[in-house]
C-alpha atoms as one frame of an Amber mdcrd trajectory, in Angstrom:
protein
  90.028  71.860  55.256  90.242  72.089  58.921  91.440  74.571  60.437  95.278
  75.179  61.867  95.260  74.761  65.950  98.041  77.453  65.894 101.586  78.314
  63.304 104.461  77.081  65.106 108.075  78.108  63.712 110.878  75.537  65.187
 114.038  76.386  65.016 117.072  73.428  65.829 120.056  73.220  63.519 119.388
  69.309  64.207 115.402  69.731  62.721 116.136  66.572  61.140 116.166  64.858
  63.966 113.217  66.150  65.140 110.885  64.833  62.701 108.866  62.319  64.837
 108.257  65.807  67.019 107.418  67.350  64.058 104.448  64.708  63.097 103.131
  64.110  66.372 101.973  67.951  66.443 100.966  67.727  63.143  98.401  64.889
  63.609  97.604  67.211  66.445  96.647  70.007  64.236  99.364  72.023  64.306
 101.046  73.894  60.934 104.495  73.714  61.964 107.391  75.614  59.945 111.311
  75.399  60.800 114.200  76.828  60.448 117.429  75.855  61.018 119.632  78.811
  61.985 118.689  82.320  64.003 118.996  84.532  60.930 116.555  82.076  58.374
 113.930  81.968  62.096 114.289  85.982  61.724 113.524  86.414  57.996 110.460
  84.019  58.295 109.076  85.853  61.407 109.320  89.182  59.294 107.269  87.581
  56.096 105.108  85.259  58.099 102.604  85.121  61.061 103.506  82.528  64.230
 101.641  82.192  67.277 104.552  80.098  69.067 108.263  80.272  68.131 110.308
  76.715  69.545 113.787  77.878  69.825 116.856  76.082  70.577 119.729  77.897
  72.726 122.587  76.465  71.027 122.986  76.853  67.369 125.680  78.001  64.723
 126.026  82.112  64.127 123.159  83.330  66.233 122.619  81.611  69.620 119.052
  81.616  70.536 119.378  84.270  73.092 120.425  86.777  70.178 117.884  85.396
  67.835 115.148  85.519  70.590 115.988  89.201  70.540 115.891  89.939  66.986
 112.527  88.374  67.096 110.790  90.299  69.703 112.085  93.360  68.113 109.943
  92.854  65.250 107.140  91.033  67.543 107.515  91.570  70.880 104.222  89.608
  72.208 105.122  86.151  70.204 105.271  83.622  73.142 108.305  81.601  72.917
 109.559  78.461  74.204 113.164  77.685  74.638 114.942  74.282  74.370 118.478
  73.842  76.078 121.283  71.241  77.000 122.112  73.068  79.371 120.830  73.375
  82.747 123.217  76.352  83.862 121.267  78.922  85.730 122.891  82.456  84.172
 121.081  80.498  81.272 117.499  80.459  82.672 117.927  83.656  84.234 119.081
  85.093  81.288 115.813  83.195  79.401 113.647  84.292  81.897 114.610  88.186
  81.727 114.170  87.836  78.132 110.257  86.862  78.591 110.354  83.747  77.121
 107.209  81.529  77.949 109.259  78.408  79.228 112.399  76.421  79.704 112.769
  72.858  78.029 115.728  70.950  78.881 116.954  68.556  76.632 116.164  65.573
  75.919 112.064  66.178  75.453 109.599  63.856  74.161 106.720  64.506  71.794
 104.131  64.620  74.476 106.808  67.088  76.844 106.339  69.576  73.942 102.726
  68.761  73.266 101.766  70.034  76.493 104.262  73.328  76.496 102.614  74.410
  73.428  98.740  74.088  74.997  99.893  75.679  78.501 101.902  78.291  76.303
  98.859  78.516  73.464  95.673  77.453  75.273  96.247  78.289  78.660  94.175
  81.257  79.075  91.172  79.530  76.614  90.985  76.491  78.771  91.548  78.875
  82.220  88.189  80.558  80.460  86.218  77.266  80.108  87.013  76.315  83.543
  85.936  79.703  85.059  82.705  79.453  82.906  81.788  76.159  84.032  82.432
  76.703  87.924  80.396  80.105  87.862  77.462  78.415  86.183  77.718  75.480
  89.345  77.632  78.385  91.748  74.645  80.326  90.065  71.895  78.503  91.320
  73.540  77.979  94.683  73.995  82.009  95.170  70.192  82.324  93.972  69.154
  79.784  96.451  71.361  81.575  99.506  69.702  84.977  99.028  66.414  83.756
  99.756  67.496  82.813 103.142  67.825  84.587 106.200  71.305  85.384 105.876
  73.491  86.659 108.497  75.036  89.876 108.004  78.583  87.675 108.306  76.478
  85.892 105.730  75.955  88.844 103.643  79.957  89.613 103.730  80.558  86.136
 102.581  78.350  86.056  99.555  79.237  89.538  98.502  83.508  88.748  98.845
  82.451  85.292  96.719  81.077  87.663  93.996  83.865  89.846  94.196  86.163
  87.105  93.474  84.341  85.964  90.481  84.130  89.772  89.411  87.905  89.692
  89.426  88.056  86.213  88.029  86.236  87.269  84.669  88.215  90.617  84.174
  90.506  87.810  82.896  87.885  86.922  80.429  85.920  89.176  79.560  84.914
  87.692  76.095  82.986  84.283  78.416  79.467  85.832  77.789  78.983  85.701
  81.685  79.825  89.276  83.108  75.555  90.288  81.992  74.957  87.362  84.060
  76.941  87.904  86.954  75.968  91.621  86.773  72.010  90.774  86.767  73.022
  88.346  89.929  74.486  91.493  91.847  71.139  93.103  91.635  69.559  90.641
  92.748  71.484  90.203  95.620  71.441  93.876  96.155  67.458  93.815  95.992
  67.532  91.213  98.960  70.370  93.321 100.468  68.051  96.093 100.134  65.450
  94.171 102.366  68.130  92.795 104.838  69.412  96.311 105.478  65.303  97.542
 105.989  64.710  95.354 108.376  68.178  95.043 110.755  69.379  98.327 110.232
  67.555 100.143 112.906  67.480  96.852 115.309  71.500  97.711 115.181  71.281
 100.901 116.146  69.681  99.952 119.146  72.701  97.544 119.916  70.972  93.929
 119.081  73.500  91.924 117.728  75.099  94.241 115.510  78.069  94.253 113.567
  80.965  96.987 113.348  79.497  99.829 112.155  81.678 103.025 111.662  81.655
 104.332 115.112  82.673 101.530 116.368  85.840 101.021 113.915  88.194 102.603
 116.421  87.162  99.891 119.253  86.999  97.245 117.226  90.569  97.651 114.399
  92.657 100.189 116.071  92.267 100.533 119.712  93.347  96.910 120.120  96.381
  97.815 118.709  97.074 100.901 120.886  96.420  98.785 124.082  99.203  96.292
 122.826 101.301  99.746 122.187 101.362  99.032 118.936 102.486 101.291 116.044
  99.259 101.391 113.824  99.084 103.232 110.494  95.254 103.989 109.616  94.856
 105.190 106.547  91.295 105.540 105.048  90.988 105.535 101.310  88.037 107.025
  99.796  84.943 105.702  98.505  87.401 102.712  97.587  85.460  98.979  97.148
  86.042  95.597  97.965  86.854  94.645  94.789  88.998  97.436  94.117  90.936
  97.160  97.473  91.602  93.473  96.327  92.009  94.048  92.997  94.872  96.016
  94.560  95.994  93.027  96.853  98.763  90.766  94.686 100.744  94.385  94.979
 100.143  94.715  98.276 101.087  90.619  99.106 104.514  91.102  98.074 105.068
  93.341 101.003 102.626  92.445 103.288 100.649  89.671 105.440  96.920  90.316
 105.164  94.028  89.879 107.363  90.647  91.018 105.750  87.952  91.950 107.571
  84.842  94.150 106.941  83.081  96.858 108.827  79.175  98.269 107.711  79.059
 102.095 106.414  76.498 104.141 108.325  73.467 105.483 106.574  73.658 107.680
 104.208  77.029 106.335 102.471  78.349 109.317 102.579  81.311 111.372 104.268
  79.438 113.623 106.900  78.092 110.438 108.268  80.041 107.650 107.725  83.840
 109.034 107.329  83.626 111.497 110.501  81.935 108.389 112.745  85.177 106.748
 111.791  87.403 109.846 113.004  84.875 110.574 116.130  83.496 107.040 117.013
  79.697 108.525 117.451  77.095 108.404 115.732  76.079 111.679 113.362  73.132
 112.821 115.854  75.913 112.920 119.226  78.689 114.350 116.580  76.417 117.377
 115.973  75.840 117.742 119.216  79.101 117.886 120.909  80.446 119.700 117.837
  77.567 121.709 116.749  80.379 123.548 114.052  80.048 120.170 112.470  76.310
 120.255 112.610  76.055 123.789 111.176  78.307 122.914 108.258  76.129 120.003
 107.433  73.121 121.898 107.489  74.305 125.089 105.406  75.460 122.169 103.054
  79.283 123.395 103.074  81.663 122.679 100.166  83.726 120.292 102.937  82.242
 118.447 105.299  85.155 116.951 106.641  87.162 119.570 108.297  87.291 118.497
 112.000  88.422 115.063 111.163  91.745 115.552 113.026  89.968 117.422 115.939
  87.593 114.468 116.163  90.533 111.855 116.192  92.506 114.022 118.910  89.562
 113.672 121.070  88.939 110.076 120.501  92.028 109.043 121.445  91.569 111.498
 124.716  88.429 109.483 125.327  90.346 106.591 125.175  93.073 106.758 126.890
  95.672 107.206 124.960  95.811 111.147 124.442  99.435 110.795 125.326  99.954
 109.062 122.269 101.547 111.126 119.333  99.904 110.902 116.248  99.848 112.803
 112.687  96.641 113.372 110.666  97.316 113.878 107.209  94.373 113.913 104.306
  96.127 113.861 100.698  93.758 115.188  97.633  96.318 115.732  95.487  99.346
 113.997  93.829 101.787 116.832  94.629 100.642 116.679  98.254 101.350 112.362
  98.454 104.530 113.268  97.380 105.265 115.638  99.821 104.041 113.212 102.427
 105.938 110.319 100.670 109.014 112.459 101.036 108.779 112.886 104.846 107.513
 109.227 105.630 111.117 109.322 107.815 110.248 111.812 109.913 106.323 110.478
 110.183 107.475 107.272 111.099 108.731 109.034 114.925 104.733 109.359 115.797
 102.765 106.294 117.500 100.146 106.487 115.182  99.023 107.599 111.647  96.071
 108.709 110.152  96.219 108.807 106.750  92.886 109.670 104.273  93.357 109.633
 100.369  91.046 110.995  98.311  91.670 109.812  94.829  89.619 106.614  93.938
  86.447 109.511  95.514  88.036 111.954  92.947  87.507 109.759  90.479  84.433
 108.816  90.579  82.994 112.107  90.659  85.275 113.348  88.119  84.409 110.401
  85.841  80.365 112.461  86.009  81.764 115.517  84.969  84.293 114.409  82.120
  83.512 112.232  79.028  87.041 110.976  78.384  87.183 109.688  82.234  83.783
 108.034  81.476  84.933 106.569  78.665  88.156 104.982  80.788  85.763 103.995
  83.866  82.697 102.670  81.598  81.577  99.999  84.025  82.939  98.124  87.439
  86.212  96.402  85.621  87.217  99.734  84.079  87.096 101.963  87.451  89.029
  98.620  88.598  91.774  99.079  86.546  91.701 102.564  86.855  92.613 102.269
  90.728  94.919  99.761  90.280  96.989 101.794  87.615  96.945 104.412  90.206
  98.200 102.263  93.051 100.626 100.558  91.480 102.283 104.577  90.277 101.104
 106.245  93.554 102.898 107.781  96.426 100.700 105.595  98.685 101.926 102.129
  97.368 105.558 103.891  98.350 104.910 104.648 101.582 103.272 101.386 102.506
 106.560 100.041 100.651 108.368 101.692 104.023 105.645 101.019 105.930 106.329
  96.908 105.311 109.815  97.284 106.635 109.023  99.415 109.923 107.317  98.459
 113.154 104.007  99.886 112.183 100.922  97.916 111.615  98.807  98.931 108.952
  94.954  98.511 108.963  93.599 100.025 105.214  89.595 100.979 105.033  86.970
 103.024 103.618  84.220 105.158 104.500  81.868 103.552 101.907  82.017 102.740
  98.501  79.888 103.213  95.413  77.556 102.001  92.655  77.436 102.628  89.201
  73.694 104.630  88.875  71.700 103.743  85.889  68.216 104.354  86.807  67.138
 108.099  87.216  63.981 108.508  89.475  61.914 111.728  89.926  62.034 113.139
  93.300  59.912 116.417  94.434  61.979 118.446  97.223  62.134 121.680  99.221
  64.624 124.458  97.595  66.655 124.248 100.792  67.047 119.930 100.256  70.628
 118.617 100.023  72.305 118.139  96.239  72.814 114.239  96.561  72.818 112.306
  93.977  71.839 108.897  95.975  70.840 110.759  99.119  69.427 114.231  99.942
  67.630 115.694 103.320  65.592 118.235 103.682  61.587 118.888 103.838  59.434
 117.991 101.964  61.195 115.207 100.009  58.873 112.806  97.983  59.597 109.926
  96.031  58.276 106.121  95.547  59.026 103.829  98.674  60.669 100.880  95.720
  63.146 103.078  94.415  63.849 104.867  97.980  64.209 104.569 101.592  61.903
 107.883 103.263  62.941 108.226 106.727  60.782 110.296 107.993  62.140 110.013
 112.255  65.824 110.482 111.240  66.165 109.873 115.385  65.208 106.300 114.463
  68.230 106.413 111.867  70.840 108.340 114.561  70.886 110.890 112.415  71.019
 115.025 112.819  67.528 116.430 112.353  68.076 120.051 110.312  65.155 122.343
 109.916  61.548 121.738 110.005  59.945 118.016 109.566  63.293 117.001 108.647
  63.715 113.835 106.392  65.855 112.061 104.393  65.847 109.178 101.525  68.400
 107.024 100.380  68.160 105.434  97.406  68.195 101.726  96.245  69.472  99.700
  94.119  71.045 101.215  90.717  69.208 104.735  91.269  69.827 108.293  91.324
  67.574 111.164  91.908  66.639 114.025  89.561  64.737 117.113  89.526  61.837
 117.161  87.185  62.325 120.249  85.562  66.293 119.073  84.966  65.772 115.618
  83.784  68.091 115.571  80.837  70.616 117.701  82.675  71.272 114.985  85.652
  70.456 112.166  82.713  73.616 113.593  80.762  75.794 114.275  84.295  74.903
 111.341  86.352  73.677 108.480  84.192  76.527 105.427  84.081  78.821 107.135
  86.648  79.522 105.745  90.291  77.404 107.272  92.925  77.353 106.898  96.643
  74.642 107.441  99.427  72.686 105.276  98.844  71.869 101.690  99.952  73.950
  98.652  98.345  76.313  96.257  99.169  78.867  97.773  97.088  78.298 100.634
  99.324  77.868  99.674 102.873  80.210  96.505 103.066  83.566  98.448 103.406
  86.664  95.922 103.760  89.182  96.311 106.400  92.576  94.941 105.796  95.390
  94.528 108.371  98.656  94.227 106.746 102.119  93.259 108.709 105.200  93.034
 107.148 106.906  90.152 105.932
């Protein structure tokens, strides 16, 4: 016998009438059941299992509204499709608020229903075969790219098209493809790897580069300031493209966005990339113009962000535009947005904001040092949802909720983001080295060239030299360092958890989003 399309109940206290509906979905291959009253449609939903209830509005006893309810109260996910005479619009809203899958008015054909049931049944099946068959056209075409010299606008390009499809298969997960598309971001991440070898150090130098994180200031918020505009800069965390635009259909409904990106210095890492963002220099003329900065950094201490407000002060001195007023504020801890969320009023007096959040960074190391967080961030679509639950409860998406109805401009970024680190790779180092996980510095650091960048001049790299015959590495692709004689111990802390320091697209291609209010 072959098998049911989907159990449809129909109710109508004119079923009768209905019959040639009835037989067209039949010969369909639909099992279709009916009922003629609210109170018979309620009994058979609690004795019998429907994938789609058809319910008319008007009927004797029960209307359908009132039978619609008695329904979802014993199954509140059944989709349902109503059918009215009645075109009055307290009667769709009321339909709508009762989360009813659509609206049929009266008179409907056989075909009309036909093709509620499929969007209603088979939407999300045949939204699944379509995503399946445009990723596998793309494929090939994404292979070919990455063996060409790409631009680093190129780069951005590819990497926000795999984003998208990242985000399009959270929405099926069940199509087979997400090994596939996973195996395609290493691969672009190997020829990232090669891209970022070779141009890196040519930017530095000034030829043809791209906004790197000193030059985020000049390039996103000084613009503003010369048109004295209000601007709102708020820096979240370690926070990734795709999570920042996982975030985005929130953010829309407030908000016109312009996205941009902006390249994380090496290492990915907050003494480097997050205080060139607050100081505009690189990390070799930051330690030497605040050599408390370079001291911390060397003595490796617990923050390395304290003078982020110091360096911003002073940047906007530099700039001009020291007789701006502006408030710093960095916000670690829920009690703390809440604080800030309950002063936004006063905040929104100052010319500018600078805002850092630290959660979606909390979270990822967290998620290394708990098992229940690394059960709840397993992989990239789990620490995903895990930022978007946060967002959509935090203090932050209720200040940029005010924000949307003042005269600031808002430009969101990062300081880098991360990678989930799978691969753990020996690596021999001085007592004194740095604890990285995907970056240390130090003397006498050794490790294989494939699974690291050695820089050996970190002048070449702009960055601090500490120490004798300073160095640093970075690591590549999916790794992250261990000691030999604590193998298991990192293995057990670090293995499956997202990591940052390293080199990756995930972690150097930061978005930058401008949002205006609507």
């Amino acid at each position: 016998m072959e098998k049911s399309r989907a159990n449809i109940l129909w109710v109508d206290d004119e079923i009768d009438h209905l019959k040639p509906h009835i037989l067209f979905l039949e010969e369909k291959g639909y099992t279709i059941s009916t009922a003629t009253n609210g109170g018979d449609a309620v009994s058979l939903v609690e004795s019998s299992a429907f994938d789609l209830i058809l319910l008319d509005q008007t009927m004797p006893g029960i209307d359908g509204l009132e039978t619609l309810k008695r329904i979802k109260a014993i199954h509140a996910d059944i989709p349902t499709i109503m059918i009215t005479k009645s075109e009055d619009e307290w009667l769709m809203d009321a339909a709508i608020s009762d989360y009813i899958s659509q609206l049929l008015i009266k008179p409907v054909n056989p075909s009309q229903i036909l093709m509620a049931c499929k969007q209603v049944l088979e939407k999300s099946k045949l939204r699944e075969a379509k995503a399946t068959s445009d990723y596998l056209k793309v494929f090939q075409d994404i292979s070919q790219r990455i063996q060409n010299d790409l631009t680093i606008d190129e780069w951005w390009d590819l990497y926000h098209e795999l984003v998208q499809w990242q985000l399009r298969f959270d929405e099926h997960r069940d199509t087979g493809l997400g090994d596939i598309l996973k195996e395609q971001f290493q691969s672009c991440n190997r020829e990232f790897i090669h891209f970022i070898e070779n141009n890196y150090t040519r930017w530095l130098a000034g030829e043809n580069k791209p906004v790197l994180s000193p030059q985020f200031y000049d390039s996103f918020i000084k613009p503003e300031l010369e048109k004295d505009q209000k601007t709102c800069f708020i820096v979240v965390d370690c926070l990734r493209h795709d999570q920042l635009m996982a975030l985005m259909p929130d953010i829309q409904k407030y908000f016109n966005v312009k996205m941009d990106y902006q390249v994380s210095l090496l290492p990915t890492a907050t003494p480097y990339s997050r205080n060139a963002l607050f100081c505009g220099m690189y990390p070799d003329e930051m330690v030497k113009k605040y050599p408390e900065q370079g001291k911390m950094m060397e003595e490796h201490a617990p923050s390395l962000n304290q003078l982020e407000k110091e360096f911003f002060a002073d940047l906007l001195k530099r700039t001009g535009f020291g007789h701006k007023s502006f408030h710093y504020h960095k916000i670690w801890a829920v009690e703390e947005g809440n604080k800030f969320k309950n002063r936004i009023q006063d905040y929104l007096k100052q010319d500018i904001l600078a805002i850092v959040v630290n959660f979606v960074d909390i979270l990822a190391h967290k998620s290394s040092q708990s098992n229940v967080l690394k059960e709840m961030v397993p992989d990239e679509a789990g620490y995903r949802i895990a930022v978007k639950s946060w967002f959509g409860n935090s203090w932050l998406f209720q200040v940029l909720k005010v924000l949307s109805e003042s005269d600031f401009k808002v430009i969101i970024t990062s300081d880098h983001g991360s990678i989930r680190v799978q691969k753990d790779v020996m690596v021999a180092a001085d007592k004194d080295a740095s604890s990285g996980v995907r970056y240390k510095f130090g003397r006498n650091l050794n490790t294989k060239s494939r699974n690291a960048l050695i820089v050996k001049n970190p002048a070449e790299y702009r960055l601090p030299a500490f120490g004798q015959q300073p160095s640093y590495i970075m690591a590549k692709d999916d790794v992250y360092f261990v000691y030999p004689n604590q193998v298991h111990k990192y293995q057990s802390m670090y293995g499956n958890s997202f990591q940052h320091g390293g080199i990756s697209m995930e972690e150097i291609l930061v978005p930058v989003a401008t949002l205006v209010g609507k």
